[in-house]
N, C-alpha and C positions, 0 to 999 in steps of 0.2 A: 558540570551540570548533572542535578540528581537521574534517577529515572523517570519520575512522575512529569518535569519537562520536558524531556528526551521525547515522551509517551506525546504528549502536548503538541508539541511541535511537529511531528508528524501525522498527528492528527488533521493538521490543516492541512495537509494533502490533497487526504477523498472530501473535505468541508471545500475548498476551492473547487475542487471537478464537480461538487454539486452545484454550480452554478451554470454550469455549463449550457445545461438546457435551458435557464432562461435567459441566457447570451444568445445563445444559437438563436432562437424563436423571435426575442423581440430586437436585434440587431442586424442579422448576417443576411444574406440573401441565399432563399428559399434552395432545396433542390441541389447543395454542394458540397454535400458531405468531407468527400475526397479530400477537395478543395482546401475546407475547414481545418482537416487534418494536416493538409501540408502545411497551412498556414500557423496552427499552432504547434508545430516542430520545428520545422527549418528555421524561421527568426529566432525562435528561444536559444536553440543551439546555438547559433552563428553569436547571439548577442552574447552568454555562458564562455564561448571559447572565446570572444573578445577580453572578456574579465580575467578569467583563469590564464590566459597565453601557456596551458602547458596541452601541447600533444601526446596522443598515444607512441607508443615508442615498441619496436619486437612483437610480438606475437599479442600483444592489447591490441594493436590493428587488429586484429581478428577478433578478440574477443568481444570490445568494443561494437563491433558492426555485430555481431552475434547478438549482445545483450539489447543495441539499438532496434535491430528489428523484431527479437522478441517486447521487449516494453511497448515502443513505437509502430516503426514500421509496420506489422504485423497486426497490434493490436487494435490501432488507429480505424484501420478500414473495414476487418473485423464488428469490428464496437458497432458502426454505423451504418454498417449492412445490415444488424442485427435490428436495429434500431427501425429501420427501413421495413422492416418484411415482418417483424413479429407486433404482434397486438396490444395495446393496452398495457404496457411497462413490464412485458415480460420478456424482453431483453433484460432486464435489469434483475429481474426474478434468477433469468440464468447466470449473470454476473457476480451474482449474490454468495455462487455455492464456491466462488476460488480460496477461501478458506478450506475446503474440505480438500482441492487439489491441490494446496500448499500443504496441508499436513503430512499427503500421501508421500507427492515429492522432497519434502525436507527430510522424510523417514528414509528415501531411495539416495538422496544427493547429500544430505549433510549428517545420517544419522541419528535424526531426531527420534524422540521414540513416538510410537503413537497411542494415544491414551482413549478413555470411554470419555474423559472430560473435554477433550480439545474436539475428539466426533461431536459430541452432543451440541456444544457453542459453537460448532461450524455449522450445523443441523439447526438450532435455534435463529444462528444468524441469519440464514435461507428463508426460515420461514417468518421474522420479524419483517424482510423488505418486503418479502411477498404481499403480506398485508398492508402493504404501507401504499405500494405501487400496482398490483396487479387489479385491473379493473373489469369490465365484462370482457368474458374469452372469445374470441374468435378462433377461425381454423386456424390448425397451425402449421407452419411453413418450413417446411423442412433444411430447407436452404437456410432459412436465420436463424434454425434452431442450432446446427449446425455451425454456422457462423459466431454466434452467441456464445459455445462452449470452447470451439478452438481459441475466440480470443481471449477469455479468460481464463482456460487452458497458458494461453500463450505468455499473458501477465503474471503467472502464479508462477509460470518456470523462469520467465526474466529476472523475480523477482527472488527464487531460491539461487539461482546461477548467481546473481550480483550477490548474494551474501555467500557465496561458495568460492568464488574466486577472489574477494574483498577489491584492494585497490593496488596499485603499483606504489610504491614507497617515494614519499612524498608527495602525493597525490592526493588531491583533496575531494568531496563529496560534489563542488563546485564544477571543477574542470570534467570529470565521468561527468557526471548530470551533461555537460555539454556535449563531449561525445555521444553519448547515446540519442540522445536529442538532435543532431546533426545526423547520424547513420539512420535512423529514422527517417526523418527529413526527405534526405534522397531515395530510401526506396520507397517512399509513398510518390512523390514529384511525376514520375513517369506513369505511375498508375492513373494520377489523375489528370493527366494530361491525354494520355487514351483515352480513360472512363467517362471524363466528364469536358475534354476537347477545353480550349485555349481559356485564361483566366475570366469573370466573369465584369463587367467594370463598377468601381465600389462606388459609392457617397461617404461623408466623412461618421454618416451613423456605422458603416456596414467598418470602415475604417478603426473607428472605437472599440467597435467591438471585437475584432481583431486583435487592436494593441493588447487588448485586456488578457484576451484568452493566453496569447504567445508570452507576456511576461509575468501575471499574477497566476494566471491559472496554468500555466505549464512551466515556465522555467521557476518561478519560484516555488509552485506547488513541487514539482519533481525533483527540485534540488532537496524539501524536506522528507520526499520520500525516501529518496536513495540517500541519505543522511540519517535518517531513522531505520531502513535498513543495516548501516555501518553497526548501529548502536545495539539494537534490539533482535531476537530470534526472528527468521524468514516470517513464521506462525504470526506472531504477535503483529509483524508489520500489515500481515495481511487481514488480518483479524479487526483490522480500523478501516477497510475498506465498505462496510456495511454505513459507514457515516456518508458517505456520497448519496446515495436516495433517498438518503433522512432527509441532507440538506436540502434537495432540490423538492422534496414534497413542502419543507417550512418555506421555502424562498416562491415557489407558486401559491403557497396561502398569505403569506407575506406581500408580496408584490403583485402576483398577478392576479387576485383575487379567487383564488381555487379553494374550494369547502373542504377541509379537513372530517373525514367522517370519524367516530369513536374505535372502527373498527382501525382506521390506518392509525390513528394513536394509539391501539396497543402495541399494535405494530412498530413504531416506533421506539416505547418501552423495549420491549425485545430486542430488537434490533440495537439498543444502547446496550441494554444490559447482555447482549454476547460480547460487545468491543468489549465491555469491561473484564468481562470473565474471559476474553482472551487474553488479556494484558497479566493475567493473576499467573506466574509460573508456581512450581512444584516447590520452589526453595518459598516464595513467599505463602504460600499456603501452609510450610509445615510452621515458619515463623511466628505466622499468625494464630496458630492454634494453641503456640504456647511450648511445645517439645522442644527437650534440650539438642542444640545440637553438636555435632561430633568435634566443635573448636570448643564449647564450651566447657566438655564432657572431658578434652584433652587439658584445656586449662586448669579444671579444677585437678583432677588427677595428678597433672604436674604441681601444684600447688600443697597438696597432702604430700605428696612422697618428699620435698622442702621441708616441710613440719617436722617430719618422720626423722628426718637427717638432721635437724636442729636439734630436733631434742636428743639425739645419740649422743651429740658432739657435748651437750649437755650433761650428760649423763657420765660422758669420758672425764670432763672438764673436774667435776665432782669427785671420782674416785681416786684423780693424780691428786688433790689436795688432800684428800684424805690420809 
């Protein structure tokens, strides 16, 4: 598969979790965040390790539960506390900026370098959702502001760790996706069993919207993340994360009848056009401009000094007849 699908196909990732809010709202029952959370982890997992049947094995137990509750676990209740306590989509405003702490981290954990372009299109990206989502201010809550940055703090390091430790050999993007998804699962389980006390009892709307969430929007959404993860730099993965607000501002104008103003359309503009200039690495930008580079530079060189030798042998060929 080239890269431009690779790119594609993880893209529907943050495009599926934009849906999310208008699942949550016009399906689920009010008031259960937690709840939410356990439900679209623990089934995705459990169904993920049904398919794959391969276990963690040595010391993946740990990491496994490691990376589950940074992506999950951790981020899960995070996200929706945020969500809860701060105003007008500026949880989403703070979620916005995990490009900039993917950069930071990929430079601390993998070595990545860090550049004035990759700051800037993380900076861009930020301020593309901003416009798109953030609407009148209210006070701000220190607690969700707080909450807002550790979990996408928490997403951006799951997110460099899974591509720093890759996979166990023979292991597929399929069966991890389940693991983490299942270590997740369980440490949210108890949280919301304290926070929000015994389950709450569904109808078959609250039911659908459920199915939906645990197998389109989480396990197959997070099987192409951490798939597009394997494929592409931390950066890049995290860098299509600015497509989740987009979606969910077209899918509330789409569906639920919400006014698009000119200002969240450019916002949107921006906010595409950072995904894109995330995806652009340092090898394709020199390509694109046209400079030769150092295979070609080699090829040709190797290809003259051939010449050079040909025509000696030439030249030999010639004086023995003479």
């Amino acid at each position: 598969m080239n890269r431009a699908a690779t790119i594609a196909l993880a893209a529907l990732a943050p495009v599926s979790w934009g849906t999310t809010y208008a699942v949550t709202t016009e399906f689920l029952p009010p008031d259960r965040p937690l709840f939410t959370g356990l439900m679209r982890a623990l089934p995705a997992g459990l169904v993920l390790l049904a398919v794959a049947r391969v276990l963690p094995r040595g010391v993946w137990w740990g990491k496994a539960a490691a990376l589950g509750a940074l992506n999950i676990g951790a981020f899960f209740p995070l996200l929706f506390l945020a969500a809860y306590r701060l105003p007008g989509g500026l949880a989403a405003v703070f979620g916005s900026v995990g490009p900039l702490f993917a950069v930071g981290l990929a430079a601390l954990v993998l070595g990545e370098r860090i550049t004035v372009r990759r700051v800037l299109t993380a900076v861009a990206a930020a301020f593309g959702v901003s416009l798109v989502v953030l609407k009148a201010a209210g006070a701000l809550d220190l607690v969700g502001v707080v909450a807002a940055l550790a979990g996408t703090a928490s997403m951006s390091a799951g997110t460099v760790l899974t591509k720093r430790w890759g996979r166990p050999d023979g292991v597929g993007p399929l069966a991890m996706t389940g693991w983490q998804l299942t270590a997740g699962g369980l440490l949210i389980a108890p949280l919301a069993l304290l926070v929000e006390g015994p389950p709450p009892v569904l109808d078959g709307r609250n039911v659908a919207g459920y199915v939906y969430l645990a197998l389109i929007n989480t396990a197959v959404g997070y099987w192409l993340w951490f798939r597009g993860i394997g494929a592409l730099s931390a950066t890049q993965v995290t860098f299509l994360g600015p497509l989740s607000p987009v979606t969910a501002a077209v899918i509330g104008w789409a569906a639920l009848g919400e006014v698009l103003t000119p200002v969240q359309l450019l916002g949107m503009v921006v906010a595409f056009g950072a995904t894109v200039a995330g995806q652009l690495t340092p090898v394709s930008l020199r390509s694109s401009s046209g400079s030769p580079s150092r295979a070609s530079f080699s090829q040709s060189f190797s290809s003259t000094e051939q010449n050079i030798q040909k025509f000696s042998m030439d030249l030999s060929k010639e004086s023995v007849r003479r």
